[in-house]
C-alpha positions in Angstrom: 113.4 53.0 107.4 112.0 56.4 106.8 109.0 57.8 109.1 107.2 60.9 109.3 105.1 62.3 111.9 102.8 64.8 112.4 99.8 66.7 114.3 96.9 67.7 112.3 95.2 70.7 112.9 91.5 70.2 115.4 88.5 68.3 114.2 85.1 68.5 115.5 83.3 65.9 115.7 80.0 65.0 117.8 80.1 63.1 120.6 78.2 60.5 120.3 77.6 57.9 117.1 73.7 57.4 118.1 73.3 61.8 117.8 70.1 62.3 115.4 71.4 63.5 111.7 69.3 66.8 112.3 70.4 67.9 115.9 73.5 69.3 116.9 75.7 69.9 119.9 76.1 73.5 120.6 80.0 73.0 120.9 81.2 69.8 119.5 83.9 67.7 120.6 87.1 68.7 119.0 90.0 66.2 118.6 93.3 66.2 117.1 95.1 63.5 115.1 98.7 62.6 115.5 100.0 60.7 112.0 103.0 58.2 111.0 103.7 57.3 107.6 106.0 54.6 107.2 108.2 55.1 103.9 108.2 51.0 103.3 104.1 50.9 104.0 101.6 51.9 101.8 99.3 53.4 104.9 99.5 56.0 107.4 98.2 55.4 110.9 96.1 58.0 112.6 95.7 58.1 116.2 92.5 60.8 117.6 93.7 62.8 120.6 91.2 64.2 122.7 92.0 68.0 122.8 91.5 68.4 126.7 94.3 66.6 127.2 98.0 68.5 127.1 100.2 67.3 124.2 104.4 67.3 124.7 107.3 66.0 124.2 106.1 62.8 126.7 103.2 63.0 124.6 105.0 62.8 121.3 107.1 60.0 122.1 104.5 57.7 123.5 102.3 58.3 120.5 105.7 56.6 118.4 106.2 54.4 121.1 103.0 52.6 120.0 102.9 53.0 116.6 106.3 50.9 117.0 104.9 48.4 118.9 101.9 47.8 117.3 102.7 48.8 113.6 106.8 48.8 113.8 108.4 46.4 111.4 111.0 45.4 113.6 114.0 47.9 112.5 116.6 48.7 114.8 117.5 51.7 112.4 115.0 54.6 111.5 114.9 57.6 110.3 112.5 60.6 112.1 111.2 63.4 110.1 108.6 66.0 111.7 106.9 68.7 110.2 106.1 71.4 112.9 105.4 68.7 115.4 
């Protein structure tokens, strides 16, 4: 199987879902989001990184790490492609 992986560029977002339409946050939470498309699925799984945290190579693989074990379709073969990860 065939995956590809990715970090998107920063999004801001507000920090809380009860925030008034009209008001906002002087700085808004920003957050990144690490991607995996999976060649045989028809989806690609997002996962919303905080960006205080620090993002690595420990980083990376952990963020795989789950999507395998929650979203893996049981392969013992694959195929890694990363775009300026």
């Amino acid at each position: 199987m065939h995956y590809w992986f990715d970090f998107a560029e920063q999004v801001h977002i507000t920090s809380t879902p009860r925030q008034p339409r009209l008001i906002y946050f002087k700085t808004p939470w920003k957050c990144g989001i690490f991607s995996v498309m999976c060649e045989g699925v028809t989806h690609q799984i997002n996962d919303f990184i905080n960006k205080a945290s620090t993002v690595g190579n420990n980083t990376t693989i952990s963020y795989l790490h789950h999507y395998y074990k929650k979203h893996g379709l049981g392969e013992t073969r694959a195929y890694l492609h990363a775009d300026n990860c």
